[in-house]
C-alpha positions as a Markdown table, in Angstrom:
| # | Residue | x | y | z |
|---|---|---|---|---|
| 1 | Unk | 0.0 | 0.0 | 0.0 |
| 2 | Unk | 1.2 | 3.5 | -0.7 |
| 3 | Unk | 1.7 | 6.0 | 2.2 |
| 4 | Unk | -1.5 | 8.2 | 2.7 |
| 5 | Unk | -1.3 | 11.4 | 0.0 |
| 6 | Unk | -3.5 | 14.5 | 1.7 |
| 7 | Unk | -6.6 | 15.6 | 0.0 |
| 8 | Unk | -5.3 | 19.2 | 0.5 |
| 9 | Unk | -2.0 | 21.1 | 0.5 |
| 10 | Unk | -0.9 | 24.3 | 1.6 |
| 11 | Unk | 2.7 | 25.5 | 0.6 |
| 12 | Unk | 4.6 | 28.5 | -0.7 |
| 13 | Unk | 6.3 | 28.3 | -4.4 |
| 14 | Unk | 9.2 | 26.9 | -4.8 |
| 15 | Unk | 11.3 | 23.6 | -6.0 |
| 16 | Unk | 11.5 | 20.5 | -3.9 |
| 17 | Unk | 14.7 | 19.7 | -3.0 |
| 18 | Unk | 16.7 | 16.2 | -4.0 |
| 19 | Unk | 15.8 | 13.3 | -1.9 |
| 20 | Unk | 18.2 | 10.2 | -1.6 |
| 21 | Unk | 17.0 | 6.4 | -0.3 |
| 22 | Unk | 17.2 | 7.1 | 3.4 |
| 23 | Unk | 13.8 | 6.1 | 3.2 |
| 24 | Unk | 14.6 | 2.9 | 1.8 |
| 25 | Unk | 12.4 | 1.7 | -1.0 |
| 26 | Unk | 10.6 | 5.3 | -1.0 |
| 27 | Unk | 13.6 | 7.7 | -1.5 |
| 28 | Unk | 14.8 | 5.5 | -4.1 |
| 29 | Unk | 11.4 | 5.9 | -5.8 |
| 30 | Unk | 11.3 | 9.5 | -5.4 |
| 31 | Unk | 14.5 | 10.2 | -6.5 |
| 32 | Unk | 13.4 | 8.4 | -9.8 |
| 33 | Unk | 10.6 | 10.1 | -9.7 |
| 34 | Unk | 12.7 | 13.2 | -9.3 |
| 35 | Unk | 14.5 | 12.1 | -12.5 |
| 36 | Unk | 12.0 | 11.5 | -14.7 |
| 37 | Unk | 10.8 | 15.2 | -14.2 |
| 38 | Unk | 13.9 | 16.6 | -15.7 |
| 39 | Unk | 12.2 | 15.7 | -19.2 |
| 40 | Unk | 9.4 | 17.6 | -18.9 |
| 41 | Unk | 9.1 | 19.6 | -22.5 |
| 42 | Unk | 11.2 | 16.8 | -24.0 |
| 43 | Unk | 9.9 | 13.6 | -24.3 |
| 44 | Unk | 6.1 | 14.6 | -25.8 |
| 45 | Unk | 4.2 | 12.5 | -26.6 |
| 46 | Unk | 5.9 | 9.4 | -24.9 |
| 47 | Unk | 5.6 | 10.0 | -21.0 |
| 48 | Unk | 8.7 | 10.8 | -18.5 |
| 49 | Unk | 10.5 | 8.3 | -17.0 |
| 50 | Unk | 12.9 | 8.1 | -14.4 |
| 51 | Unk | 15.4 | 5.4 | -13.5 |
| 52 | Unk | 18.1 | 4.4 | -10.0 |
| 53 | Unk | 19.9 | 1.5 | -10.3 |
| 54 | Unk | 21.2 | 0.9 | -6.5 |
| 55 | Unk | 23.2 | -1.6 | -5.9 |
| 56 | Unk | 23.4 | -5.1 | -3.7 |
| 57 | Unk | 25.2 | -3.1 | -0.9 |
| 58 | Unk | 22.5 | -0.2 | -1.1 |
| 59 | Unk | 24.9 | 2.0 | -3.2 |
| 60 | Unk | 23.3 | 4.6 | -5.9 |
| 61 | Unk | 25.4 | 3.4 | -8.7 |
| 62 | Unk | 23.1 | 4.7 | -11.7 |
| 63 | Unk | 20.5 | 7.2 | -12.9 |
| 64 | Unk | 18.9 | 8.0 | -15.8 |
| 65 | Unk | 16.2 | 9.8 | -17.2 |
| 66 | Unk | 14.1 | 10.0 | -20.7 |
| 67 | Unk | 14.0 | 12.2 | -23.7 |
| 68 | Unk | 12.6 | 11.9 | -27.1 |
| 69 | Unk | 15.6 | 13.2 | -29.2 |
| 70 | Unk | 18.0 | 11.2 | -27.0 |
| 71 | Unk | 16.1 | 8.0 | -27.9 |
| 72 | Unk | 17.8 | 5.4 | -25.1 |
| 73 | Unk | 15.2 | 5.2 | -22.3 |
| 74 | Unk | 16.3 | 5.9 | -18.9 |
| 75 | Unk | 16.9 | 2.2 | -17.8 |
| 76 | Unk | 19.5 | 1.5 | -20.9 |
| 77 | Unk | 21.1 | 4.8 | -19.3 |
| 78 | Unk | 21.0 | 4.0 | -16.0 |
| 79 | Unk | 22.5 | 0.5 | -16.3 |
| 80 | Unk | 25.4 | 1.8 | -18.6 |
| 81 | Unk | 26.0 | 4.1 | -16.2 |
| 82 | Unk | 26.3 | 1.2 | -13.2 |
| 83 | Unk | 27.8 | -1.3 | -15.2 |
| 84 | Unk | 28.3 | -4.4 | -13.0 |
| 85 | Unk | 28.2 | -2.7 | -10.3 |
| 86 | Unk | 24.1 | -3.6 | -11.6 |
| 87 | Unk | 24.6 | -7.3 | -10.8 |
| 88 | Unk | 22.3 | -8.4 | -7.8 |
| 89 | Unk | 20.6 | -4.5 | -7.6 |
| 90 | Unk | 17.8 | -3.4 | -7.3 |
| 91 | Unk | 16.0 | -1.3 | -10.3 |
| 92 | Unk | 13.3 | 1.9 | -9.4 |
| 93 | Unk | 11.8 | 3.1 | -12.4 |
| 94 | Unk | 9.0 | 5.5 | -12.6 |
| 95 | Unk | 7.2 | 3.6 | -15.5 |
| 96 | Unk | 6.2 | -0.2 | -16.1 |
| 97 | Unk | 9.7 | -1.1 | -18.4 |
| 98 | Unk | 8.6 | -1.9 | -21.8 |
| 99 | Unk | 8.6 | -5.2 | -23.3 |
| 100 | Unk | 8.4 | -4.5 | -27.2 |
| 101 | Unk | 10.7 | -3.5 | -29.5 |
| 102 | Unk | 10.5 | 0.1 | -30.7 |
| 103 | Unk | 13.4 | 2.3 | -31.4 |
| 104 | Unk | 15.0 | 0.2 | -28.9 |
| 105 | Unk | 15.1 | -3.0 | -27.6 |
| 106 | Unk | 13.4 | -4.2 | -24.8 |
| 107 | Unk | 14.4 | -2.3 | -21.9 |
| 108 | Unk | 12.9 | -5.5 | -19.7 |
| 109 | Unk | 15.5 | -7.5 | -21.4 |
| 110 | Unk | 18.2 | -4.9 | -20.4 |
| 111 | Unk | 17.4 | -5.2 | -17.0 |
| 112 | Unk | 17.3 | -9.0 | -16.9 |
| 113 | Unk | 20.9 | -9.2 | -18.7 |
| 114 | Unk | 22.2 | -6.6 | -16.3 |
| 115 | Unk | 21.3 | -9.1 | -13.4 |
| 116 | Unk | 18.7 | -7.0 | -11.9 |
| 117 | Unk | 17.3 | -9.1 | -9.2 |
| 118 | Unk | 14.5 | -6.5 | -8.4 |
| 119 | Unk | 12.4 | -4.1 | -10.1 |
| 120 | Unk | 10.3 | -0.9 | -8.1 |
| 121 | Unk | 7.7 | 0.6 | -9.8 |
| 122 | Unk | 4.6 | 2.8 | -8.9 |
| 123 | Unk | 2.5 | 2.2 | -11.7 |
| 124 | Unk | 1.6 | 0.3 | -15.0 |
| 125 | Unk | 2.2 | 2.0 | -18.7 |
| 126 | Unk | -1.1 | 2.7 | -20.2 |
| 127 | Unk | 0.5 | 2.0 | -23.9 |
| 128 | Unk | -1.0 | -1.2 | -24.6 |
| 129 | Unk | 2.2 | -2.2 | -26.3 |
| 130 | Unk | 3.4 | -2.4 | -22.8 |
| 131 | Unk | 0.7 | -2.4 | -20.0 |
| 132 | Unk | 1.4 | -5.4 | -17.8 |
| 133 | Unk | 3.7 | -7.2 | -20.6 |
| 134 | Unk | 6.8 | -6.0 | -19.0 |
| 135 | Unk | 6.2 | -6.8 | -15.1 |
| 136 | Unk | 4.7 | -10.2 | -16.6 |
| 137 | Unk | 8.3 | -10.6 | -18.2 |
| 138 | Unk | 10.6 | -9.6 | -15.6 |
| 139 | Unk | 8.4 | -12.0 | -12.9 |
| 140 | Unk | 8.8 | -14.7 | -15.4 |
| 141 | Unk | 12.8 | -13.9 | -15.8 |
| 142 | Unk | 12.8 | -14.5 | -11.7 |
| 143 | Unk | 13.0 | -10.7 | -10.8 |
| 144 | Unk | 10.8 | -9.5 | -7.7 |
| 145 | Unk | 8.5 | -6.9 | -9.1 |
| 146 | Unk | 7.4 | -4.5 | -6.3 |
| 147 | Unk | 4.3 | -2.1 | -7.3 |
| 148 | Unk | 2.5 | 0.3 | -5.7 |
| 149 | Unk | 4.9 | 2.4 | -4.2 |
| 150 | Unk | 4.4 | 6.0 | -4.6 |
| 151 | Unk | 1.5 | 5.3 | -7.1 |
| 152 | Unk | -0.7 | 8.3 | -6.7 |
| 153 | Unk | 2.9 | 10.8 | -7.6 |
| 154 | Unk | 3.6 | 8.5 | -10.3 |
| 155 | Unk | 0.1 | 8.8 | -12.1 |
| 156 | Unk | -0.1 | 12.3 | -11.4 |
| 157 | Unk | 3.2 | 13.1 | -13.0 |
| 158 | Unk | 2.2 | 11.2 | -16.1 |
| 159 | Unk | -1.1 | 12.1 | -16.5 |
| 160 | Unk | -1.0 | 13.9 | -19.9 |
| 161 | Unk | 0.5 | 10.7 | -21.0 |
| 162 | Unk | -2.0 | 8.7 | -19.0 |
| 163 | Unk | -5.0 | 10.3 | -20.0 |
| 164 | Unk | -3.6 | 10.4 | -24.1 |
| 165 | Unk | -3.7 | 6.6 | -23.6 |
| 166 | Unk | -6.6 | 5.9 | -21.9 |
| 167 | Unk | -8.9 | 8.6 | -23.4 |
| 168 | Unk | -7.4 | 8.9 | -26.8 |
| 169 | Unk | -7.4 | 12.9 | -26.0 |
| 170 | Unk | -5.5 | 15.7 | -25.3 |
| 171 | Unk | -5.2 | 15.8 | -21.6 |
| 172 | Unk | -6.9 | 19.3 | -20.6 |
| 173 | Unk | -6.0 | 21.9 | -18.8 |
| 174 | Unk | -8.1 | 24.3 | -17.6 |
| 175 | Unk | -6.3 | 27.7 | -15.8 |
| 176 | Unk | -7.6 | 30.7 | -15.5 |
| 177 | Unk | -6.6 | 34.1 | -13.7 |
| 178 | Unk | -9.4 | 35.9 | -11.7 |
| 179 | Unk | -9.8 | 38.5 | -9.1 |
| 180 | Unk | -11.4 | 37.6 | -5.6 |
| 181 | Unk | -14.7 | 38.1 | -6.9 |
| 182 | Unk | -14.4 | 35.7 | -9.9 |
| 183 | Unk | -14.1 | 38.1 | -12.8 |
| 184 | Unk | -11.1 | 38.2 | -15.4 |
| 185 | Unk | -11.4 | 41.4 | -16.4 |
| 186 | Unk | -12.7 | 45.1 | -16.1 |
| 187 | Unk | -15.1 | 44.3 | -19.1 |
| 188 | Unk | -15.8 | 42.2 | -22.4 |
| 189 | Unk | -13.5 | 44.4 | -24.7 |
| 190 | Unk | -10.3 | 45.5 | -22.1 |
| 191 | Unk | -7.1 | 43.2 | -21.8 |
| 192 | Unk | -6.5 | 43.4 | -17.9 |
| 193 | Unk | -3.5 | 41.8 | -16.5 |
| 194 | Unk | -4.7 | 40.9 | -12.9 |
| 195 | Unk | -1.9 | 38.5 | -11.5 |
| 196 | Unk | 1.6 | 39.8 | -9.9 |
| 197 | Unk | 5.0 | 39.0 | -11.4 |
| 198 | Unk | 5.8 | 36.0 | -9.7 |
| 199 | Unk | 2.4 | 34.9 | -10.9 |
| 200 | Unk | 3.2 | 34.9 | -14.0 |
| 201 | Unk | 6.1 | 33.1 | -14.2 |
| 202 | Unk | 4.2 | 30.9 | -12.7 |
| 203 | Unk | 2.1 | 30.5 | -15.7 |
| 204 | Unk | 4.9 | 30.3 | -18.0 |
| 205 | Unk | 6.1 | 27.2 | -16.0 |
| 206 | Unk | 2.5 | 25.9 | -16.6 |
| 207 | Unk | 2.6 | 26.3 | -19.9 |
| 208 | Unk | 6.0 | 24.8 | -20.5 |
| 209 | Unk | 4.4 | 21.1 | -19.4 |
| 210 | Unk | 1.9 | 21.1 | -21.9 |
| 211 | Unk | 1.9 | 21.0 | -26.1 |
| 212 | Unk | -0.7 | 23.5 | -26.6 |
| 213 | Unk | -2.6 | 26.7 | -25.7 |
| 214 | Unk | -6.2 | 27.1 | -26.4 |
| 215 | Unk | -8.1 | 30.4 | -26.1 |
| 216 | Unk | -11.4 | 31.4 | -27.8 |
| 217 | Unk | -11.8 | 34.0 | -30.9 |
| 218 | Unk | -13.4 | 36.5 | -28.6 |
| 219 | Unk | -10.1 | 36.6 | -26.3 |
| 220 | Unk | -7.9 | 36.9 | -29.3 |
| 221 | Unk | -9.4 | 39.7 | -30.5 |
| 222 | Unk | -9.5 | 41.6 | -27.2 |
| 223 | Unk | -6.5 | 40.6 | -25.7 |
| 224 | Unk | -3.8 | 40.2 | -28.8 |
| 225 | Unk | -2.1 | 37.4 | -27.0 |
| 226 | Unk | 1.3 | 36.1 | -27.5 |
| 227 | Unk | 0.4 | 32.5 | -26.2 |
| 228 | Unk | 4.2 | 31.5 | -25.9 |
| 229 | Unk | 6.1 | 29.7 | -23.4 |
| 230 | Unk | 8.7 | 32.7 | -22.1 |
| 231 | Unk | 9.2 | 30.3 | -19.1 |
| 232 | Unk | 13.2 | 30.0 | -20.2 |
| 233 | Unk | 13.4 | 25.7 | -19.9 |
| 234 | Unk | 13.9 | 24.0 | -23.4 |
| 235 | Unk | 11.0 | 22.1 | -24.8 |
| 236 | Unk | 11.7 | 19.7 | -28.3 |
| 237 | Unk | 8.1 | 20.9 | -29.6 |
| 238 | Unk | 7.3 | 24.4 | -29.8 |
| 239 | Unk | 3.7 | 25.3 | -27.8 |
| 240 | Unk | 1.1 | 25.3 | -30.3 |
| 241 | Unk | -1.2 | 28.0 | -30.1 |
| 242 | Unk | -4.5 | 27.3 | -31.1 |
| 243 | Unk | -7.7 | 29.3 | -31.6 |
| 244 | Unk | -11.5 | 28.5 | -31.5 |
| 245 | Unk | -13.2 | 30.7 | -34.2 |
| 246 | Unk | -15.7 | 29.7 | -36.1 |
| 247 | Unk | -16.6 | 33.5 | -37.3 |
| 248 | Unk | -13.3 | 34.0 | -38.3 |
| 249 | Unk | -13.0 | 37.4 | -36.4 |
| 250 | Unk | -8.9 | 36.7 | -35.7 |
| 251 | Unk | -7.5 | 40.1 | -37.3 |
| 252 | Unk | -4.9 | 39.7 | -39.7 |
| 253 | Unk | -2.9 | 42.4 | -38.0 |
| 254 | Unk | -3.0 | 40.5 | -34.5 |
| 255 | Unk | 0.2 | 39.0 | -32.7 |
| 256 | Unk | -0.9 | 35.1 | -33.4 |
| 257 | Unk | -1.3 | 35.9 | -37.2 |
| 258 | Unk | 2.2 | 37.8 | -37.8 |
| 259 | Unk | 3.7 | 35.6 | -35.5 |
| 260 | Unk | 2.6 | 32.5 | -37.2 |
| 261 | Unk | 5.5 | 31.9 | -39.3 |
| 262 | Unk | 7.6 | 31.2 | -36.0 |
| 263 | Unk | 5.4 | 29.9 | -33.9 |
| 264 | Unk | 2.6 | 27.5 | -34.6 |
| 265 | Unk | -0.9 | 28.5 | -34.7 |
| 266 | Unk | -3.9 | 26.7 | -35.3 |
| 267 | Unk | -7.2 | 28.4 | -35.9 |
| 268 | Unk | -10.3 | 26.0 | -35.7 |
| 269 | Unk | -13.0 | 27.3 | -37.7 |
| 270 | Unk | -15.9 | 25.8 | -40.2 |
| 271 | Unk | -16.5 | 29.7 | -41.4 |
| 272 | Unk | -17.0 | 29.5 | -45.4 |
| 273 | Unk | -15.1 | 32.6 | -45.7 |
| 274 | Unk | -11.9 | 31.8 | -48.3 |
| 275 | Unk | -11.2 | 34.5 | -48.3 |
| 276 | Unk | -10.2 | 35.8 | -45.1 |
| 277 | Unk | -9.1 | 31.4 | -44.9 |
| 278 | Unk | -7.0 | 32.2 | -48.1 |
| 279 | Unk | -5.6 | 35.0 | -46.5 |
| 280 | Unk | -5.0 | 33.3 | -42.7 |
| 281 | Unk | -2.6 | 30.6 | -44.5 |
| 282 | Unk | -1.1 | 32.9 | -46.5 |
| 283 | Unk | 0.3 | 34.4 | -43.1 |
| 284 | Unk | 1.0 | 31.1 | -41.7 |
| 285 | Unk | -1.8 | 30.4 | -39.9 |
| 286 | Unk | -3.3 | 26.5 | -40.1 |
| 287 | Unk | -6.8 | 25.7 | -40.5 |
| 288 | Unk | -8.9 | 23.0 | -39.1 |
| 289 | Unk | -12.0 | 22.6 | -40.7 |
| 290 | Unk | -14.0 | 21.7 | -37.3 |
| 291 | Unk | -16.8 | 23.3 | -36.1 |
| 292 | Unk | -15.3 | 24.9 | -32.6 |
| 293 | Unk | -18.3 | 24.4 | -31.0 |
| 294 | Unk | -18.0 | 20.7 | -31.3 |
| 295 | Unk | -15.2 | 20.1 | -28.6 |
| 296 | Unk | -15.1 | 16.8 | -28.9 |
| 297 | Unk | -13.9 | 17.0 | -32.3 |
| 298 | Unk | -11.7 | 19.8 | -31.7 |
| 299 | Unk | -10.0 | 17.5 | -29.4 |
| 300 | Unk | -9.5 | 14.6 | -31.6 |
| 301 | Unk | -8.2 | 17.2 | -34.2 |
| 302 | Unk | -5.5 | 18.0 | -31.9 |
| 303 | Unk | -4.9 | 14.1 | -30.7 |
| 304 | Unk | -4.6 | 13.0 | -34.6 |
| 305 | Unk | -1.8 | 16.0 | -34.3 |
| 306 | Unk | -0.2 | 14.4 | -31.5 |
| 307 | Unk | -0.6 | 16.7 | -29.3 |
| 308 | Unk | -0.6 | 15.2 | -25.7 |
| 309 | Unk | -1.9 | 17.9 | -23.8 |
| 310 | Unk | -3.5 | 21.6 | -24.1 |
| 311 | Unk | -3.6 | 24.1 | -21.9 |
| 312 | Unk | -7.2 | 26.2 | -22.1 |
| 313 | Unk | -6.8 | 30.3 | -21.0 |
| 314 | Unk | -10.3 | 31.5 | -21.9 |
| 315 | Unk | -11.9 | 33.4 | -22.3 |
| 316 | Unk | -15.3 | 32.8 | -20.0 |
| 317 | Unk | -17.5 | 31.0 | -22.9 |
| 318 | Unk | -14.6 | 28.9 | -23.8 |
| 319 | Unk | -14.1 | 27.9 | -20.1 |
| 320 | Unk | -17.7 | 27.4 | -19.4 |
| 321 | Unk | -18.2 | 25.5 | -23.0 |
| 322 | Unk | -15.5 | 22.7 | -21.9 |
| 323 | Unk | -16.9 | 23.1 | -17.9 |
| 324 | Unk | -20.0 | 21.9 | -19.5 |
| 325 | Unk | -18.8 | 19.3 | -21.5 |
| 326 | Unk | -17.1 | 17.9 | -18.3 |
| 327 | Unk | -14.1 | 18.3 | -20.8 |
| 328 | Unk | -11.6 | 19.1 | -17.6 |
| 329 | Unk | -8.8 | 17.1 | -16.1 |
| 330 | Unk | -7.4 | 19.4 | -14.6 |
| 331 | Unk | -8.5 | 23.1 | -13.2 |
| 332 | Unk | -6.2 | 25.8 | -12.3 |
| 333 | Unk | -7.1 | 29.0 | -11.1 |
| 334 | Unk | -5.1 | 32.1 | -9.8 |
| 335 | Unk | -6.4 | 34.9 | -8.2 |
| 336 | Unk | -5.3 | 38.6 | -7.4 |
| 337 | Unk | -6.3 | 39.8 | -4.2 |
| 338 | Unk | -8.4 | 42.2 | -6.0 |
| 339 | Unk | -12.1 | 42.8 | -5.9 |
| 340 | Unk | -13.5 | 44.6 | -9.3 |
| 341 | Unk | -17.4 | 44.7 | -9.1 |
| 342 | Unk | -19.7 | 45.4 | -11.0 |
| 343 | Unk | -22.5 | 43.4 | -14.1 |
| 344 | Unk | -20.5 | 44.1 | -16.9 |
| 345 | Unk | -16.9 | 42.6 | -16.1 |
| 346 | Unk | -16.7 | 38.9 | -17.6 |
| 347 | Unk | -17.1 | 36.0 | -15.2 |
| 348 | Unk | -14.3 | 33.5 | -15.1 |
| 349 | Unk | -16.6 | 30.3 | -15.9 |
| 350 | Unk | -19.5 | 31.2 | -18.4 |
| 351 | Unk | -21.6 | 28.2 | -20.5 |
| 352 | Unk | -25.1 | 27.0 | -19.2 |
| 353 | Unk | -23.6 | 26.8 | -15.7 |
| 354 | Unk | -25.4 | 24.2 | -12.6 |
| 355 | Unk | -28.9 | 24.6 | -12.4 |
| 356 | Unk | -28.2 | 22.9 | -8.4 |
| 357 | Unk | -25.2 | 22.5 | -6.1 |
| 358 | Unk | -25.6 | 18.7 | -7.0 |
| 359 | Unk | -24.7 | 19.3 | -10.9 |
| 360 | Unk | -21.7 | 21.9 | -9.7 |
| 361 | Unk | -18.4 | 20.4 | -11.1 |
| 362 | Unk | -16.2 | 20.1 | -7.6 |
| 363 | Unk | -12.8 | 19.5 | -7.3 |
| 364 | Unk | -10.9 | 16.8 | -5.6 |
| 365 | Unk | -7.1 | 16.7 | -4.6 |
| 366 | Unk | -6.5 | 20.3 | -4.3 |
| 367 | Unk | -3.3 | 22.3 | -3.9 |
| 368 | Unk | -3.3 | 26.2 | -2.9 |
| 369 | Unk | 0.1 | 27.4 | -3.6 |
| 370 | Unk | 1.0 | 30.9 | -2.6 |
| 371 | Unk | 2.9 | 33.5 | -5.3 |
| 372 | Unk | 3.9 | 36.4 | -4.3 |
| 373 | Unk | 0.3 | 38.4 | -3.6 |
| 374 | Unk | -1.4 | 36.2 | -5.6 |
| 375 | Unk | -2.7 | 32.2 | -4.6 |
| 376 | Unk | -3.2 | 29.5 | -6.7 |
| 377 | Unk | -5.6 | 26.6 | -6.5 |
| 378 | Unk | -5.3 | 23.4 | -8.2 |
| 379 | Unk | -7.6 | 20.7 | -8.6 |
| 380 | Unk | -8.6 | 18.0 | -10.4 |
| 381 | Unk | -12.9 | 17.7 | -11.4 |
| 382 | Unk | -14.9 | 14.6 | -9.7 |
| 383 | Unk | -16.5 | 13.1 | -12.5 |
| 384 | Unk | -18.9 | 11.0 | -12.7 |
């Protein structure tokens, strides 16, 4: 059984320091855990992985982590690293070893070869290529396979990867920045920047673990948003920005549309206008024929692109539209210790809304993190 996770947590920003194994079989799982988060931005759409190789004697003697250009999964790296040192040791790994060949071998073969006479790890891979093949073939080689450990972490961490898998979707993000009283800005037509500095970093790190950035046509045409990741940490795919805008109403002269060249951008649209459609990929921009309305479609547009995960900004129909749809997996909000008022600043949440506290979307897990003047909540929808 896995050590008891709270429901709710209360901390400051800032990194977690490294663990080591003083906590025996849960250090050494953290620590790989630990690991595999260093490939966050780099191994999209495969998940992150972590490996420690300690040996008989309870020695570290290899680590290794995952990333999509590097190709060699962190086990292969790992066990180079600890050579035969290996031999007898005991093997913590993030993520169920696979037991296929891709554009590797068999990294439960590696493991066996290496003398690996045990193998930690949290949680099966969801891949069907792999889920449950590769502890069947390490148990069946005679290594101990110990599960469990650290499970809830290890799901969370892979959850984009998880929920690509198992829902053959985008894993979504919902954040959105709002003052005390819910609103996310002063009204339908002004661009207000409510959160602080070290909020916005924050965002930028958000943004950085994810492949895209959804926002609604209303929001780019009051806002002009960049929509890029400015959070300084290299990423192998460049965030794709995309756009819900069926009337087309994305100004040529906007940020996304001269930008579009550099930076991806995807508008979603079914408008019949060639025109302004001829004139959109003329600039760079990509079209998706979809109706933007239709979000499940929108997100198996951006699944059959391989996109693992997209982060949602707004505006409030947008929010409320995929609120409605129980579209969530995840729901982030910030908000400025600010209070603006009044019937005609936007709400945070439009769409149809509850019609009872009984159809209310709540959240489960949550994590209020302080930044600066600003605080963040983090959740994750109860579905049913």
């Amino acid at each position: 059984m896995d050590r008891a996770e709270p429901k709710l947590v209360i901390k400051n920003g800032g990194s977690m320091d490294r663990v080591d194994g003083k906590d025996g079989d849960y250090g050494f799982s953290r620590l790989a855990l630990q690991l595999a988060s260093r490939g966050v931005g780099l191994v999209s759409p495969n998940p992150l992985v972590g490996c420690v190789i300690v040996s008989a004697d309870g020695r570290i003697v290899g680590e290794g982590y995952y990333t999509y250009d590097g190709v060699t999964h962190a086990e292969l790296i790992a066990l180079e690293e600890a050579g035969e040192k290996a031999a007898g040791g005991t093997a913590y790994v993030s993520l169920e070893p696979h037991d296929h060949h891709g554009k590797t071998p068999p990294c439960t073969e590696a493991l066996i070869n290496a003398g690996i006479k045990r193998v930690v790890c949290p949680i099966e891979d969801p891949n069907p290529l792999v889920s449950g093949k590769g502890f069947e073939r390490l148990r069946n080689a005679g290594v101990e396979v110990v599960t469990g450990i650290l499970a809830d972490e290890a799901a969370k961490q892979n959850e984009k990867f998880i929920c690509w898998h198992k829902n053959k979707r985008p894993f979504v993000h919902l954040k959105l920045a709002v003052s005390l009283d819910g609103r996310i800005s002063l009204t339908n037509s002004v661009s207000t920047a409510l959160s602080g500095e070290e909020a916005l970093n924050r965002v930028h790190f958000i943004r950085h673990h994810h492949d895209a950035i959804l926002v609604g046509g209303n929001t780019a045409v009051s806002d002009d948003p960049s929509l890029t990741d400015r959070s300084g940490s290299a990423r192998r795919r460049k965030l794709v920005r995309v756009v819900l805008d069926n009337r087309l109403r994305i100004p040529l002269d906007s940020t996304l549309v001269n930008t579009a060249k550099e930076t991806p951008t995807l508008v979603i649209s079914n408008s019949t206008d060639e025109k302004k459609v001829s004139a959109l990929t003329e600039a760079g921009v990509e079209l998706a024929r979809v109706d933007a309305r239709d979000l499940c479609s929108v997100l198996r547009e951006l699944y059959e692109r391989s996109l693992q995960s997209v982060l949602v900004e707004g505006g409030s129909e947008v929010a409320g539209a995929f609120v409605d749809a129980r579209l969530v997996d995840k729901m982030t909000f910030i908000a400025a210790p600010l209070i603006i008022g009044g019937h005609d600043a936007p709400v945070a949440v439009g769409g149809r809304g509850a019609r009872g506290l009984s159809g209310a979307l709540r959240l489960e897990d949550i994590e209020i993190t302080r930044f600066g003047k600003d605080v963040e909540l983090t959740g994750y929808p109860v579905l049913d």
